[in-house]
C-alpha positions in Angstrom: 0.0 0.0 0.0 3.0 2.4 1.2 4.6 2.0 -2.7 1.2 2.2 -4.3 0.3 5.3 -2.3 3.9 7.0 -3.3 3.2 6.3 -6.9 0.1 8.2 -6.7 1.8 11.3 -4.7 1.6 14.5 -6.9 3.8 17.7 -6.1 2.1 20.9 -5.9 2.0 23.3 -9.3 3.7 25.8 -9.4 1.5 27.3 -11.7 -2.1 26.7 -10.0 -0.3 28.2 -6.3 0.7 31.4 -8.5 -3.2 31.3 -10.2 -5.1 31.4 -7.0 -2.5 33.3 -4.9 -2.8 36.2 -7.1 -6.4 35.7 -7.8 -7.9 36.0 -3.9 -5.3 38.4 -3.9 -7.8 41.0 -5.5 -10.4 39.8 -2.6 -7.7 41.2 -0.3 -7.1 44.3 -2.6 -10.7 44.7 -1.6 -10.4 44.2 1.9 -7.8 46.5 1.9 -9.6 49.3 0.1 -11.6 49.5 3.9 -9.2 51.1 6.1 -8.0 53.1 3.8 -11.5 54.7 3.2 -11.9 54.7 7.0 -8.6 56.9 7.5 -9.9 58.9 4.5 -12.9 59.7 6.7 -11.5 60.0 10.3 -9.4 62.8 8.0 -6.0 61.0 8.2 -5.2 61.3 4.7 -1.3 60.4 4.8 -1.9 56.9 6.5 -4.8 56.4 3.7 -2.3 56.7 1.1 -0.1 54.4 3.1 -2.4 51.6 1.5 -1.6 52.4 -2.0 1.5 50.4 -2.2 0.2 47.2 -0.6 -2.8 47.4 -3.3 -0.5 48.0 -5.7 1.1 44.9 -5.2 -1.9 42.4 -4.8 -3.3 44.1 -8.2 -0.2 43.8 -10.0 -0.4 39.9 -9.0 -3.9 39.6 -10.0 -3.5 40.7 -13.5 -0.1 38.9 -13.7 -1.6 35.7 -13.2 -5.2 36.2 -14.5 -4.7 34.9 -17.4 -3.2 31.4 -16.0 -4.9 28.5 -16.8 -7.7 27.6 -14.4 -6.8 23.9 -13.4 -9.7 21.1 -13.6 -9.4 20.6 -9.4 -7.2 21.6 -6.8 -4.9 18.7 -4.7 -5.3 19.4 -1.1 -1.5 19.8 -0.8 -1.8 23.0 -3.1 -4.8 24.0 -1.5 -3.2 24.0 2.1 -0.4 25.7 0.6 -2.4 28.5 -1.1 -4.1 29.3 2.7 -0.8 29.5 4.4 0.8 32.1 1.6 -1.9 34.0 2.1 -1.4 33.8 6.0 2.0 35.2 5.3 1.3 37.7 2.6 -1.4 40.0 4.6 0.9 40.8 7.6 3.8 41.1 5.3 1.7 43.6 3.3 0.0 45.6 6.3 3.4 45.8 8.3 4.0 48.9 5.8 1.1 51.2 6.4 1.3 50.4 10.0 5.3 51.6 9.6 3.8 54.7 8.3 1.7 54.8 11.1 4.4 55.2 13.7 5.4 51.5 14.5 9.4 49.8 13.9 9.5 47.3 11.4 9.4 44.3 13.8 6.6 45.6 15.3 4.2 46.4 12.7 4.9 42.7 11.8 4.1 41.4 15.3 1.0 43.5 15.3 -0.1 42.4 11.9 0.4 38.7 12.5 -1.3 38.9 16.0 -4.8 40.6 14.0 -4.9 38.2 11.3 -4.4 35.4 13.7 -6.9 37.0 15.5 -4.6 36.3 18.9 -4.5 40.1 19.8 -1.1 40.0 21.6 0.7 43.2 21.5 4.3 44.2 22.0 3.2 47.7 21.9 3.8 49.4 25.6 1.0 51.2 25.3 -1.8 52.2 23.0 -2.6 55.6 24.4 -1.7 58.0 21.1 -1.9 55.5 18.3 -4.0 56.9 15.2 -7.6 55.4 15.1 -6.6 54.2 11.4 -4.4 52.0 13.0 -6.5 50.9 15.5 -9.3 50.3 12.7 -6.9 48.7 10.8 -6.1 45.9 13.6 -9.7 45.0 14.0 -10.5 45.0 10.4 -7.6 42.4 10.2 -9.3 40.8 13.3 -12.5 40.5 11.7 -11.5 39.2 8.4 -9.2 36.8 9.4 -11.6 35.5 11.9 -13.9 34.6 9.0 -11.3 32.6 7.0 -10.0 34.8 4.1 -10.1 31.3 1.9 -13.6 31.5 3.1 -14.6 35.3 2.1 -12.8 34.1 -1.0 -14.5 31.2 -1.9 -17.6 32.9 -1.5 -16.9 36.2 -3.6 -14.6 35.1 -6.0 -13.6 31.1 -6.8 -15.7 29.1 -8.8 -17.6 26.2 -7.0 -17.2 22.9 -7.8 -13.6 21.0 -7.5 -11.8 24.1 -7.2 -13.3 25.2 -4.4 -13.3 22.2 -2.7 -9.8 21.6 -3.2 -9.3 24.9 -1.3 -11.7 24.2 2.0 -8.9 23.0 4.2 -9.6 24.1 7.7 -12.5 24.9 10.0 -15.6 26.6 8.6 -14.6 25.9 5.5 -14.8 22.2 5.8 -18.0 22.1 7.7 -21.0 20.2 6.2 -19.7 20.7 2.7 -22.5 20.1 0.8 -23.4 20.9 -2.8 -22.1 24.3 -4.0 -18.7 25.0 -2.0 -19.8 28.7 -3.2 -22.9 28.6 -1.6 -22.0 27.3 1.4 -19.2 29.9 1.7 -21.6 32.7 1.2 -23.9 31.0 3.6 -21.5 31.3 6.4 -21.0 34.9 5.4 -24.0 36.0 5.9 -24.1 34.5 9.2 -21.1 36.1 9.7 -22.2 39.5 8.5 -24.9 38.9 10.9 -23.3 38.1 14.3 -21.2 40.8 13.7 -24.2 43.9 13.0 -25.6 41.9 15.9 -22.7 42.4 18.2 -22.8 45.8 16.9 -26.4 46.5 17.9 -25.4 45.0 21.5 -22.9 47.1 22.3 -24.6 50.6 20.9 -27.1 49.3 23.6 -24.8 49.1 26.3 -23.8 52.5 25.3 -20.7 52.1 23.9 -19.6 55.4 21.9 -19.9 54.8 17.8 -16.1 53.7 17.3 -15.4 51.9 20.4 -18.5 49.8 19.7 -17.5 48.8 16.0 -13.6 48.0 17.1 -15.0 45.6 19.6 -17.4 44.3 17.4 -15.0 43.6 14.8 -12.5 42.1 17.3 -15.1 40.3 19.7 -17.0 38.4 16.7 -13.7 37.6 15.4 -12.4 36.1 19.0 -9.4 38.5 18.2 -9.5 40.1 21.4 -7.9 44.0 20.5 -9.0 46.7 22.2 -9.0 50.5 21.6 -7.2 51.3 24.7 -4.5 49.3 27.3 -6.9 48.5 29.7 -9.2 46.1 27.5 -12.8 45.4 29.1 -11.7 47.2 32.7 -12.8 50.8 32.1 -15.7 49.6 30.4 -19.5 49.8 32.5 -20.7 46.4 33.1 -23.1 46.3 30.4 -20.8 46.8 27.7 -18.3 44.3 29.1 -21.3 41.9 28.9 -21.7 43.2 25.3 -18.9 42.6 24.3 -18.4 39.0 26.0 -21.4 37.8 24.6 -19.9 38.7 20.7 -17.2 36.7 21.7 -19.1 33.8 23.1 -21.4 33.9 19.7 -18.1 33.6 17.5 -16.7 30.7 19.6 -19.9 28.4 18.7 -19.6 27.0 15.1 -21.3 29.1 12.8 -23.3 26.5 10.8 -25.1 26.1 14.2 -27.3 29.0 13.5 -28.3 28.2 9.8 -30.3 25.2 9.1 -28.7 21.9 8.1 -28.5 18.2 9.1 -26.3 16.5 11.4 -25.6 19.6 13.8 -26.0 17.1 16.6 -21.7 17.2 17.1 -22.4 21.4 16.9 -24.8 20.9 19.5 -22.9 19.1 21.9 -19.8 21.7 21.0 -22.4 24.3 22.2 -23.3 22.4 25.4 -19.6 21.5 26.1 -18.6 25.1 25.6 -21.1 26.4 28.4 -20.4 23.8 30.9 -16.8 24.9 30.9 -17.6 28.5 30.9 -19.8 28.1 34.5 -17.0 25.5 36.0 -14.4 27.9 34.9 -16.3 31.1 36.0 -17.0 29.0 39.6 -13.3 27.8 39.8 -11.8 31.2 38.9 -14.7 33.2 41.6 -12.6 31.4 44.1 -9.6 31.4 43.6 -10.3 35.4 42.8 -11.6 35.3 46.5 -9.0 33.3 48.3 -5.7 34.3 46.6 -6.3 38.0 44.9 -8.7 39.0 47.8 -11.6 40.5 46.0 -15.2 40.1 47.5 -17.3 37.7 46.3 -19.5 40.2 44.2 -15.9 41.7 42.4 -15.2 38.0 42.3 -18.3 36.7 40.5 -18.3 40.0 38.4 -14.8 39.6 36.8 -14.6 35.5 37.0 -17.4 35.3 34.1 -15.7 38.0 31.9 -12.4 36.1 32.0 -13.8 32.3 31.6 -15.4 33.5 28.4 -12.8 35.2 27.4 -10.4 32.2 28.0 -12.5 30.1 26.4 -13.7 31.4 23.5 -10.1 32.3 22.7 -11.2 36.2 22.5 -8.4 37.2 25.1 -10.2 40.2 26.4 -10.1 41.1 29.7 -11.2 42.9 33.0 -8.6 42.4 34.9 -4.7 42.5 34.2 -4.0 38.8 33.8 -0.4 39.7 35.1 -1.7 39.9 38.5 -3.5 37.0 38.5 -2.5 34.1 40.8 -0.4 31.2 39.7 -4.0 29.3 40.5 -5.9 31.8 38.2 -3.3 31.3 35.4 -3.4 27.8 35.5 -7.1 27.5 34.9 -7.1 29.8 32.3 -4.3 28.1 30.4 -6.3 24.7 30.4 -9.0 27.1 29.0 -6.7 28.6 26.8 -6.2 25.5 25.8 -9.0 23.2 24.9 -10.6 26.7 22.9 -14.0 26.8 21.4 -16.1 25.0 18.7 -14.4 23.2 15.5 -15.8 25.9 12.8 -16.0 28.8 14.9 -13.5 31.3 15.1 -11.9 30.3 17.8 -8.5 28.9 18.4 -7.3 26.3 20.4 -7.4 22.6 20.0 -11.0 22.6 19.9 -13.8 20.9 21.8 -14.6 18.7 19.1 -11.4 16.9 19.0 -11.3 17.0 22.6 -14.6 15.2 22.7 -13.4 12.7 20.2 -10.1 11.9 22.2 -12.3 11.1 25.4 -14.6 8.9 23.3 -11.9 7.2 22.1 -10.7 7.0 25.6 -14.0 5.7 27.0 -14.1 3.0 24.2 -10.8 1.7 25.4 -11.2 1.6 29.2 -14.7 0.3 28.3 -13.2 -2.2 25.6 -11.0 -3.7 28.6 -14.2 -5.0 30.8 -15.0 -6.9 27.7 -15.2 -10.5 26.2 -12.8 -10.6 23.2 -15.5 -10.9 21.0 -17.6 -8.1 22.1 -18.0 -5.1 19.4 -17.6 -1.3 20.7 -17.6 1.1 18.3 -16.8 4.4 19.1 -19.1 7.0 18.7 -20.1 10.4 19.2 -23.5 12.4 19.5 -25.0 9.2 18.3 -22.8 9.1 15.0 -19.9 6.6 14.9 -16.8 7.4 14.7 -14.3 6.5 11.6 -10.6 5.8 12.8 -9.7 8.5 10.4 -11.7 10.9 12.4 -9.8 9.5 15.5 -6.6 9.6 14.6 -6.7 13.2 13.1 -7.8 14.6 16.1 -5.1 13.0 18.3 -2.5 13.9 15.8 -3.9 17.3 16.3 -3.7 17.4 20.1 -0.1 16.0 19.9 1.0 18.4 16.9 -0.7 21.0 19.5 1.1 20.2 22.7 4.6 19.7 20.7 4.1 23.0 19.7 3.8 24.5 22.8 6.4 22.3 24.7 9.1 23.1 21.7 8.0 26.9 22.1 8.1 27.2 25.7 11.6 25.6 26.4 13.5 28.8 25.1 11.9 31.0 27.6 12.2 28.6 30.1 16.3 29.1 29.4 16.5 32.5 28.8 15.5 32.4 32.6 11.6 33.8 32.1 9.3 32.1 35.3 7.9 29.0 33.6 4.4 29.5 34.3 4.4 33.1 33.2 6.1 31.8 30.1 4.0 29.0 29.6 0.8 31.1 29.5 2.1 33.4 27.1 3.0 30.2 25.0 -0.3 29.0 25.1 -2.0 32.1 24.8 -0.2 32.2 21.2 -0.3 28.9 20.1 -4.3 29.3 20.9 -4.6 32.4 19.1 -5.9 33.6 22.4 -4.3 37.6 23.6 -4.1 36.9 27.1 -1.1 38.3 28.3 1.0 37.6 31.5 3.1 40.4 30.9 5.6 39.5 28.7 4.9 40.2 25.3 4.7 44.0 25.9 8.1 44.0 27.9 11.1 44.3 26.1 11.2 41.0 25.1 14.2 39.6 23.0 13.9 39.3 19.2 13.4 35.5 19.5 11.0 35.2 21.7 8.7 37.6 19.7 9.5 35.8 16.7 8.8 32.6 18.6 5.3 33.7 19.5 4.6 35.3 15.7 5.4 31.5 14.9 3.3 30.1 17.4 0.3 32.4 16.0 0.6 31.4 12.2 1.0 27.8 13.3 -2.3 27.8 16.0 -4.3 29.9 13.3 -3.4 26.9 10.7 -3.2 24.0 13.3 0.0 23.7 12.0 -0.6 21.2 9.2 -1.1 23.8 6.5 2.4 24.9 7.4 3.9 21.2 7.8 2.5 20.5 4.4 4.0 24.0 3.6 7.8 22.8 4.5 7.4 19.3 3.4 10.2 18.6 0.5 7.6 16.5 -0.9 5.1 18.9 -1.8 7.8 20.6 -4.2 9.3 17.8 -5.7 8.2 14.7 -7.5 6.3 14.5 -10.7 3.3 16.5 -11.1 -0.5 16.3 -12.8 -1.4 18.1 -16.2 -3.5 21.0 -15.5 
């Protein structure tokens, strides 16, 4: 089977990568065209034409490889591919308006990389002075990224059929494919579209001023997690924190969950799974609030919600500085941190569906022992069984997962940072998260920011786009006709 299955392997074309690289690359033109009309009308007209040379670019590609031929289907090795250039060419791109907007080099990059992530982790000191273009800009990076732009691409742009298909290689974009991969995509985009003028609505009714409310709609729908000002959620009136939590709590849930569709009994039980650990979280975290920070029960059972969604859904808001958290109250938000929210939400983390999976696999085999040898168990989930594919993809994810953060953690465990503190910000990354125990906006050495950028790109992929990326074999061998 091993020699059969390498005599069917096809390396990627070079061609089709360059076709549909520069082709979504007018779909980002177009999201691109935003902030710079935004800066045109908050009057900032020198950082609007800071966006002229990144749209130069991505035009310039379009009509270079327009006129490429359009391939008969898409392998899912160039399709995986395709996604993680495009993950690298936006922040590449918006680094330079955001250098014209004040920031170094390496920190336009960091900022760029942490919005269309959608982590939210800053290196920035403080945010107090920063033009609103660029704080626009973030959150529009937030919000788009947060939907998938192979998704907003697919739906605007890509034919259906094979070659769309061929591109749906991660999270929304592989839900319940059925028929059209073009209508689907639009489908979730208007669901999209709607949780976000929802969240939108919410927090004009909390009476959040006009701008504030559309940054943290952009960022909470998105689970990105910026916010207009240093202190996140913690100036805010309790209404609008709630606002703003529940936008992040409707983008954690997977968003073919509110359309109508068979087999949503696995979303369902994603939804269910997602609120449990939200009230044992909030419950765990109210004490520990109480018993190692000192705050009343009321403070404690005000700011132990805000921070179990946020943790959770992987928004990484917050209303209270997680610095000063107890090693207790970083610990449980780490394991939040780290199973994440729904598979086909826009939340990071390993996600509760493959968490869900592993256990059932973990039931069937304790269960399996108390058996005759004969007896059949067939694992199975939300009444559907489970395929050993299924199985074994989702372990591979949660050990691809934890390598990731072990391998990325070790370095700051040598350079001497505490481990815990270190560990959190790890996690924090690697989920796509924003919580921050301090050390991203200290003056943190070049490698450990580049560490964390990595850890971003890799959680926002689950890091097999990227292996794929890297393998040797997806370059070389012989390859199909087009």
């Amino acid at each position: 089977m091993t020699g059969q299955a390498g005599s069917l392997h096809y390396a990627v074309r070079l061609g089709v990568i360059a076709k549909y690289v520069g082709q979504l690359g007018l779909v980002l033109a177009a999201l691109t065209l935003v902030p710079a009309l935004v800066a045109l009308l908050l009057g900032e007209l020198g950082h609007a034409l800071a966006y002229l040379p990144p749209l130069l670019v991505l035009l310039v590609g379009w009509a270079l490889t327009r006129h490429l031929p359009t391939p008969s289907q898409v392998q899912i090795n160039e399709g995986m591919i395709i996604v993680a250039l495009l993950f690298l060419l936006v922040p590449l791109l918006m680094s330079y308006p955001l250098m014209q907007m004040g920031l170094s080099l390496q920190s336009a990059l960091f900022e760029s990389i942490s919005a269309i992530t959608t982590t939210g982790l800053t290196s920035l000191p403080s945010q107090a002075g920063l033009p609103d273009a660029l704080l626009f800009s973030r959150a529009w990076m937030q919000w788009y990224g947060g939907l998938g732009i192979v998704v907003l691409s697919l739906a605007l742009l890509v034919p259906p059929g094979a070659v769309a298909k061929g591109l749906a290689v991660n999270e929304a974009e592989t839900d319940n494919l059925v028929g059209s991969m073009r209508a689907h995509a639009r489908h979730i985009l208007l669901i999209y579209l709607g949780l976000t003028l929802g969240a939108l609505l919410l927090n004009r009714l909390a009476r959040l001023d006009g701008f504030d409310s559309l940054l943290f709609s952009l960022s909470a729908v998105s689970t990105g997690g910026f916010a207009p000002h240093d202190s996140s959620l913690a100036e805010l009136a309790w209404p609008a924190q709630w606002a703003v939590s529940l936008g992040c709590l409707a983008g954690a849930i997977p968003l073919a969950l509110y359309g109508r569709g068979e087999e949503q009994a696995g979303n369902r039980l994603q939804l269910v799974a997602l609120l449990l650990l939200i009230a044992l979280l909030s419950l765990l975290l109210a004490l520990r609030l109480h018993l190692d920070c000192g705050l009343g029960w009321q403070q404690a059972f005000h700011h132990a919600p805000l921070l179990a969604i946020s943790a959770q859904t992987t928004a990484g808001f917050s209303s209270l500085e997680p610095a000063s958290l107890s090693d207790g109250s970083k610990a449980l938000l780490l394991l939040a941190m780290l199973a994440g929210g729904g598979v086909g939400s826009t939340a990071g983390g390993v996600k509760l569906l493959r968490l869900l999976i592993a256990w059932s696999a973990l039931r069937q085999y304790l269960l399996r022992s108390s058996l005759p040898r004969h007896a059949m168990l067939e694992p199975s989930l939300a009444g559907r069984r489970l395929a050993d594919e299924e199985i074994h993809a989702a372990l591979l994810l949660i050990l691809l997962f934890g390598l990731l953060v072990l391998l990325s953690w070790l370095p700051f465990v040598l350079l001497g940072y505490p481990p815990l503190d270190a560990l959190f910000e790890v996690v924090s990354a690697c989920g796509t998260v924003g919580l921050s125990s301090g050390l991203s906006q200290s003056e943190l050495p070049g490698l450990l920011r580049a560490i964390l950028a990595l850890d971003m790109l890799m959680g926002r992929l689950e890091i097999l786009a990227w292996l794929v990326l890297l393998y040797p074999g997806s370059w070389l061998g012989h390859r199909r006709e087009v």
